[in-house]
N, C-alpha and C positions, 0 to 999 in steps of 0.2 A: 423641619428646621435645618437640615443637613443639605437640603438641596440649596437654600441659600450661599453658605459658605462655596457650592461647588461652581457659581454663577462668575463669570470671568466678569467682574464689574469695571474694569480698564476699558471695555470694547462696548458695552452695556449702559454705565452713567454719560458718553457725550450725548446718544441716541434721544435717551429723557431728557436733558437739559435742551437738544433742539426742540424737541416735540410741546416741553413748556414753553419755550420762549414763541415759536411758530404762533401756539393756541395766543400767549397773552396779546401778541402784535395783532393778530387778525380780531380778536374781543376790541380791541381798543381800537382797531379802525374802522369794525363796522358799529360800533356806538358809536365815534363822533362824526361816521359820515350822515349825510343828510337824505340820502336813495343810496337803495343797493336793489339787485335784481329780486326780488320778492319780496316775502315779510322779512324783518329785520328780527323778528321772536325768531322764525327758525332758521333760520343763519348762526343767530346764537345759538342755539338747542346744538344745532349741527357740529358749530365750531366744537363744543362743550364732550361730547359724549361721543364723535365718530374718530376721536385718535388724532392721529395724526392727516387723515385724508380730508376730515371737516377744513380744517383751516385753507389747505390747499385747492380745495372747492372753491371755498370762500374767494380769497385770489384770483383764480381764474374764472369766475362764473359770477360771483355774486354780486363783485365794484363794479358801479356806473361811470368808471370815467374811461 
């Protein structure tokens, strides 16, 4: 529990607030797109559980437009 209190969270909470906002933007645009480069199940899988790299995938690789 003591290594919590030692975690500089000034430099630490913007990093997670992009990485959520990143994931929920790229969730929300490959559901309401219509194609995307693959299955659209793992796109989501991808965006969901690879961090912060899934969504950035997504972005570059996954949108058909």
């Amino acid at each position: 529990m003591e290594e919590l209190t030692q975690i500089n969270w000034a430099l630490f909470a913007p990093i997670v607030v992009i990485q959520i906002i990143l994931m929920i933007t790229a969730l929300v645009d490959c559901i309401r797109s219509d194609q995307t480069n693959g299955p659209k199940l793992v796109w989501i899988i991808l965006i969901l559980l690879s961090g912060m790299i899934g969504p950035i995938l997504y972005f570059i690789f996954g949108r058909k437009r």
